[in-house]
C-alpha positions in Angstrom: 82.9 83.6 91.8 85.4 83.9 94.5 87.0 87.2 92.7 84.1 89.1 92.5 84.0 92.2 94.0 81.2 94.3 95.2 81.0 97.3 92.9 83.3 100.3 93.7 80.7 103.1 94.0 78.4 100.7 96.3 82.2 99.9 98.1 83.0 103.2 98.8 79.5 104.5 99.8 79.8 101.6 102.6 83.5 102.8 103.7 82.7 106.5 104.3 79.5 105.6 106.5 81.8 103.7 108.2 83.9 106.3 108.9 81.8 108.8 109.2 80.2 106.8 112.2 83.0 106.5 113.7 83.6 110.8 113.8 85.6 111.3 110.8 84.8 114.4 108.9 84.8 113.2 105.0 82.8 114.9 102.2 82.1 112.8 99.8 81.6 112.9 96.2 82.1 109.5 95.6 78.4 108.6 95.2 76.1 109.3 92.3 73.0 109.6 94.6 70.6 112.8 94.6 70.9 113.8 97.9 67.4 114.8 98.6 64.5 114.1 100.2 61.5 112.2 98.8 59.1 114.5 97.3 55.9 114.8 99.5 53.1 113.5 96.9 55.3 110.4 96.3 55.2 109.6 99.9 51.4 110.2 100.0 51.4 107.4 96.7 53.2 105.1 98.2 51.4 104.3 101.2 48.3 104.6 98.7 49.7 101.6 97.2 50.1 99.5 100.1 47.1 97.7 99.2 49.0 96.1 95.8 50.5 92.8 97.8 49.8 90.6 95.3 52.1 89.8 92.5 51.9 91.8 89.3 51.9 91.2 85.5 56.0 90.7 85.3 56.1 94.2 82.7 54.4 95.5 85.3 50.4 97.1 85.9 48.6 98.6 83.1 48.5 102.3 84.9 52.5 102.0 85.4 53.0 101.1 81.9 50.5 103.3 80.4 52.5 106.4 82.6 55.4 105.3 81.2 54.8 105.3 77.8 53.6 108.1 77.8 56.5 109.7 79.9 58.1 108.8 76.5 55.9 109.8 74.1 55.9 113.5 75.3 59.8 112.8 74.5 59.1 112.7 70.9 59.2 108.8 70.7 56.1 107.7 70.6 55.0 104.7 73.0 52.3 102.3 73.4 52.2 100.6 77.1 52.7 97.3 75.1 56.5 98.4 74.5 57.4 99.0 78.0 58.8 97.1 81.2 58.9 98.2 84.5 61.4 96.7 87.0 62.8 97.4 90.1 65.6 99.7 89.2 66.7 100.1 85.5 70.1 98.0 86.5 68.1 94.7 86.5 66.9 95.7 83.0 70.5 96.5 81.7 71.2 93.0 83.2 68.4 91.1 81.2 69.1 93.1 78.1 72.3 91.4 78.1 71.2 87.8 79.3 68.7 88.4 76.0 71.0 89.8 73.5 73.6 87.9 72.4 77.2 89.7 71.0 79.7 91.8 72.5 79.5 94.9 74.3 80.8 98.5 72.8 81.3 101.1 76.3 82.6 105.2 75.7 85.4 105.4 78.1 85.0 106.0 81.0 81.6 104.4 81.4 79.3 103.8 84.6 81.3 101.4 86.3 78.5 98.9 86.1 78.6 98.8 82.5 81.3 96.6 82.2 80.7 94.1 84.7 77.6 92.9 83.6 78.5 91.9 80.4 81.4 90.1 81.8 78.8 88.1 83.7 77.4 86.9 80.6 81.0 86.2 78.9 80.9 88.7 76.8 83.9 90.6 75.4 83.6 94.5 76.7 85.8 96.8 74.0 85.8 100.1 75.4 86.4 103.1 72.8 87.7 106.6 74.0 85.0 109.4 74.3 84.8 113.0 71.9 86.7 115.7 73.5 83.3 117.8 73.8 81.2 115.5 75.7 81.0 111.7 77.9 78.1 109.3 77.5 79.1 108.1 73.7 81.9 106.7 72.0 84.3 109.0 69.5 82.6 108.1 66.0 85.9 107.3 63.8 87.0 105.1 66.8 84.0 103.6 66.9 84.2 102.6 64.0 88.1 101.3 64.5 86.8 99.5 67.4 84.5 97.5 65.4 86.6 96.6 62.8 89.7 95.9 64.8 87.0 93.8 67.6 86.0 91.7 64.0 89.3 90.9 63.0 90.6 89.6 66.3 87.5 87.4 66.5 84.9 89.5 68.6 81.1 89.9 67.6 80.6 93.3 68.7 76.7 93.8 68.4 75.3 96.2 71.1 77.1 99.8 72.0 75.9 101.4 75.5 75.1 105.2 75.3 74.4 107.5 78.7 72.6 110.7 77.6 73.7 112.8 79.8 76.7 110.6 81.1 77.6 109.6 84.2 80.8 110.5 85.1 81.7 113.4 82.7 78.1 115.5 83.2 78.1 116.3 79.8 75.2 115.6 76.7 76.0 114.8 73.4 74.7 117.1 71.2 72.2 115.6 68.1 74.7 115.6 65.0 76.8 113.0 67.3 73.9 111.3 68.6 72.9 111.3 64.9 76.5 110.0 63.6 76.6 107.0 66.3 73.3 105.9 64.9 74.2 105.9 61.2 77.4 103.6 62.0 74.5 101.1 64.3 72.8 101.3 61.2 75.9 100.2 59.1 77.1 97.9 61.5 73.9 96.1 62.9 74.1 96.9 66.4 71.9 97.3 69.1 71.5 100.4 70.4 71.3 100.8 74.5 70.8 104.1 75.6 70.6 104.8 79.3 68.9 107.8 79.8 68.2 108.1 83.4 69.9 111.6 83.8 67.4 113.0 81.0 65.6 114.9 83.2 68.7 115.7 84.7 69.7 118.3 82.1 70.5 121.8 83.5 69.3 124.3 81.3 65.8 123.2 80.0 66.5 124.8 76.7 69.6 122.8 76.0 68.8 120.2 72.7 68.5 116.6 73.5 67.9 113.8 70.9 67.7 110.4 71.6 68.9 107.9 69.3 65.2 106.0 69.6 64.0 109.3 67.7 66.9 108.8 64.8 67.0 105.0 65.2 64.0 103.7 66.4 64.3 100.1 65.1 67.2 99.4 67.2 67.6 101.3 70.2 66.3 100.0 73.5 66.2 103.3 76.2 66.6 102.8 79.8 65.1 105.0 82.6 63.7 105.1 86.2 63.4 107.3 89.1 66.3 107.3 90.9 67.9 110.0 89.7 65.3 112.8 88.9 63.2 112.1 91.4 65.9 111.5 94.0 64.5 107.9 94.8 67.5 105.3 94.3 66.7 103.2 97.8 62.9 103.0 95.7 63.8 101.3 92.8 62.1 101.8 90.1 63.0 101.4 86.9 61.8 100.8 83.2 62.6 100.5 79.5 61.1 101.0 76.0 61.8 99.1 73.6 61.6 99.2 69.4 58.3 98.9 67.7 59.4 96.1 65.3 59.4 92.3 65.5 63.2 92.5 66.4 62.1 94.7 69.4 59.1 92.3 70.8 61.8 89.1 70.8 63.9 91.6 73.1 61.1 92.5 75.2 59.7 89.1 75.6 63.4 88.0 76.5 63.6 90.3 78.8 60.4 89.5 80.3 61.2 85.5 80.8 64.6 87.1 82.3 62.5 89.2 85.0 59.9 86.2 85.3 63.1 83.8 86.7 64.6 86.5 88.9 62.3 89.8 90.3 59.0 88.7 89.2 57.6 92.4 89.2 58.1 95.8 90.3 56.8 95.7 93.8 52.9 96.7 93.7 53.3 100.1 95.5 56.2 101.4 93.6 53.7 100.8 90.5 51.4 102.7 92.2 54.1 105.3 92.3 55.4 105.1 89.1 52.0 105.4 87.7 52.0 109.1 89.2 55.5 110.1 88.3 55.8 108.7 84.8 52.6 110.6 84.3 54.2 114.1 85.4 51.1 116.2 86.8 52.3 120.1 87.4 53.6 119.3 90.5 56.2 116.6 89.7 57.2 119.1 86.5 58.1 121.6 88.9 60.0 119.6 91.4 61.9 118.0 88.2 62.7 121.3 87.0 64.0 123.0 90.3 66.0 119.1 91.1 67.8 120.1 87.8 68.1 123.6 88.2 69.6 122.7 92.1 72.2 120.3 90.7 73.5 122.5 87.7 74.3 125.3 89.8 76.7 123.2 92.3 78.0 121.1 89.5 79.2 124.6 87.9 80.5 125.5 91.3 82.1 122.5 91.6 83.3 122.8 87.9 85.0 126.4 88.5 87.2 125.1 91.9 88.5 122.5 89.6 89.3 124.4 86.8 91.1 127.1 89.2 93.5 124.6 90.3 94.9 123.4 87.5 92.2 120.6 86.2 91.3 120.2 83.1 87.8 119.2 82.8 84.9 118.9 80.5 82.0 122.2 81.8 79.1 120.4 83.2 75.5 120.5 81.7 73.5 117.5 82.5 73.4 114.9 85.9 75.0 115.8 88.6 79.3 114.9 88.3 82.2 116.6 87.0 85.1 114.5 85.8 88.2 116.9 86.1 92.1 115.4 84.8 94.9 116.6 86.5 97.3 115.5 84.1 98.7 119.6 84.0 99.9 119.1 87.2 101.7 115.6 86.9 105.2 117.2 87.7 104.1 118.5 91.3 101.7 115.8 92.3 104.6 112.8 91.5 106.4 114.5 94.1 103.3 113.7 96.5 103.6 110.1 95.5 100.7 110.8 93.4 101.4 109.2 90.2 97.9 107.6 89.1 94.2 107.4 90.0 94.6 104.7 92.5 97.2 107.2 94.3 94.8 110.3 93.5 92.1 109.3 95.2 93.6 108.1 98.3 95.5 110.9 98.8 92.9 113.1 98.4 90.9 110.7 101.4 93.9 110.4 103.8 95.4 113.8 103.5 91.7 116.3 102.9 88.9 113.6 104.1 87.7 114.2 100.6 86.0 110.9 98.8 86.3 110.9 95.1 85.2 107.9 92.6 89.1 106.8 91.0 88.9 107.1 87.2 90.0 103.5 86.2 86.9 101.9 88.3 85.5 103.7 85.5 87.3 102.0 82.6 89.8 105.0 82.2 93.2 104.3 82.1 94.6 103.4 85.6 98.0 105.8 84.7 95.7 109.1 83.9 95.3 111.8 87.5 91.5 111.5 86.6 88.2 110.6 88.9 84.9 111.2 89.0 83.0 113.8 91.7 79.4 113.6 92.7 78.4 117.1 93.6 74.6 115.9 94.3 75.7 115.1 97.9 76.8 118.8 98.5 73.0 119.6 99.3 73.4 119.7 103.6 73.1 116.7 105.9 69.4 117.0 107.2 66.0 116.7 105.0 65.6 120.9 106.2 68.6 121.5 105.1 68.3 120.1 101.4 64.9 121.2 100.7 66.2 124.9 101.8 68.7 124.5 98.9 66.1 123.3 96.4 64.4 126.5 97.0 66.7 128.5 97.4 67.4 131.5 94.8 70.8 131.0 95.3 72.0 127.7 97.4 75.7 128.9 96.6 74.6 131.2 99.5 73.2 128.9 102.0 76.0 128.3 104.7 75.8 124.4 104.7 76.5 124.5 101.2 78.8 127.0 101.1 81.0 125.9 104.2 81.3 122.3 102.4 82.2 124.4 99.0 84.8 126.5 100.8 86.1 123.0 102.0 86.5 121.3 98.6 87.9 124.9 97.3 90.6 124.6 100.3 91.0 121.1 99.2 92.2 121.6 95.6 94.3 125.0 96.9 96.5 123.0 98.9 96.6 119.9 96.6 99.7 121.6 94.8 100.7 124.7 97.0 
């Protein structure tokens, strides 16, 4: 256990408060938090729960899990509270998914960089397979199905593949027909379908088609969500799956479960009360969902465009809150930087612009590729004022805390190859 290390997002979010304690001016978009304040009526909930300080049913109370399922049902996959889990984050679940399921683990590269660690934990093999050109968040069908086959032959029992509708780090949705090719080859392969979908309500035009693969595939997909993202409440924790309504799908559950029983119990008593609210989505949490999203398109397109104008390549953004830009075109002039890799991208974008970017093969990408991930969701001003200004804002590209840090990126990626 002596070579683990913490997590590099978690890492890197410790180093810049660091140094941004100590007077250093870094912006950072090295962190995949939504940088905004907690929404009023979630406060008032959660000292309304105060009162739960007993422990919980482990899945969680019937009001959570009754909000929950039907968070999902109005998601066309229809839910009964007995199918759901509630935990303190939806990483715990991903964790106990794995300590129930046996088999190795399929990942699209690049991948949340947590992915891959926590099937090592369990000594499982990880077999990562290259993403479509269009989109991040699933793996390329045809390799897929290489991946498999190749995974079999050496030995490997590849039985679950991880998808992240939208994905984290690319920004980017699948569209159905891929959704709906992945699922036919979990069909003719037997796997396990994980979809994380905790940037779902995350997607920037509300008109844009999303299809889960528990609406193609429900008998073998398990979805993960929670709160942390949408609802800009990551230091809450809360967290919570659904899983099939088969046989197959109550072993999972009840494994998961005797997983949470041994190591969080339950979802503390007045997050329930506040997930009981949120999953439940009156007017009031629609609309702050729908102007979160709106908010974090617009500066991820920003973003997007400054990367793009500088010689990036990269993927347009239309869900979560990252863009994942390659700089391969400009190879030639950044080697004679000493910028030859992500490792060397990233810190030469911290030591010579103070700018904090997420290096590509933390990710699973290959280490040799000018690629790494950028979190535009902490681009919203420094102060609760000034955030909730750029939520309401008709245009936030207009606000001078946001555009002054912007203006600073835009300067950044000028002058990264004069």
């Amino acid at each position: 256990m002596s070579g683990r290390n913490v997590s590099p997002n978690l890492a890197l979010n410790q180093l810049v408060a660091e140094r941004t304690a100590a007077g250093e001016p870094l912006v950072h978009l090295g962190f995949g938090e939504a940088r905004l304040p907690a929404f009023a009526p979630l406060l008032d909930r959660l000292a309304a729960g105060s009162h739960r300080n007993a422990y919980g049913p482990v899945a969680g109370g019937k009001d959570a899990r009754e909000a929950l399922a039907g968070y999902f049902s109005r998601r066309r996959m229809p839910t009964d509270a007995d199918q759901v889990v509630l935990a303190p984050g939806s990483k715990p679940l991903l964790m106990a998914l794995h300590l129930t399921v046996p088999g190795d683990v399929l990942l699209p590269r690049p991948c949340w960089n947590s992915y891959a660690p926590q099937a090592r934990y369990m000594g499982k093999q990880v077999i990562g397979v290259d993403i479509p050109e269009e989109c991040g968040g699933v793996p390329e069908p045809a390799a897929l199905r290489e991946a498999i086959h190749a995974a079999r032959v050496l030995g490997h029992d590849p039985r679950i593949v991880v998808l992240t509708l939208p994905d984290n780090p690319t920004g980017t949705l699948a569209p159905p027909a891929l959704i709906r090719e992945i699922c036919a080859i979990a069909q003719e392969e037997d796997l396990l379908i994980i979809s994380d979908e905790i940037y779902r309500d995350v997607v920037h035009d509300p008109c844009t088609p999303v299809l889960s693969p528990a609406e193609v595939a429900p008998e073998r997909t398990v979805v993960t969500t929670g709160l942390s993202k949408s609802l800009a409440l990551g230091g809450w924790r809360i967290g919570g799956a659904r899983f099939p309504a088969n046989a197959w799908g109550r072993r999972i559950r009840d494994g998961v479960i005797s997983a949470a029983s041994e190591v969080w119990s339950t979802l503390a008593g007045p997050m329930q009360e506040v997930a009981a609210y949120a999953f439940a989505e009156p007017p009031q949490i629609r609309a702050r969902l729908e102007a979160t999203a709106r908010l974090h398109g617009v500066v991820a397109r920003d973003v997007h465009r400054i990367l793009v104008a500088n010689g990036a390549v990269c993927r347009p953004p239309t869900g979560a809150f990252y863009v994942y830009p390659d700089f391969e075109p400009l190879r030639d002039e950044l080697a004679q930087r000493g910028v030859t890799d992500s490792p060397s991208l990233h810190q030469h974008l911290l030591d010579e612009f103070g700018v904090v970017v997420l290096a590509g093969h933390h990710l699973g990408d290959d280490e040799h590729a000018l690629r790494f991930k950028a979190a535009t969701s902490m681009l919203y001003g420094d102060t609760a004022q000034q955030q909730e200004e750029s939520l309401a804002a008709a245009d936030p590209l207009g606000l001078p805390h946001v555009r002054n840090v912007l203006t600073r990126i835009e300067e950044t990626f000028t002058k990264l190859v004069p």
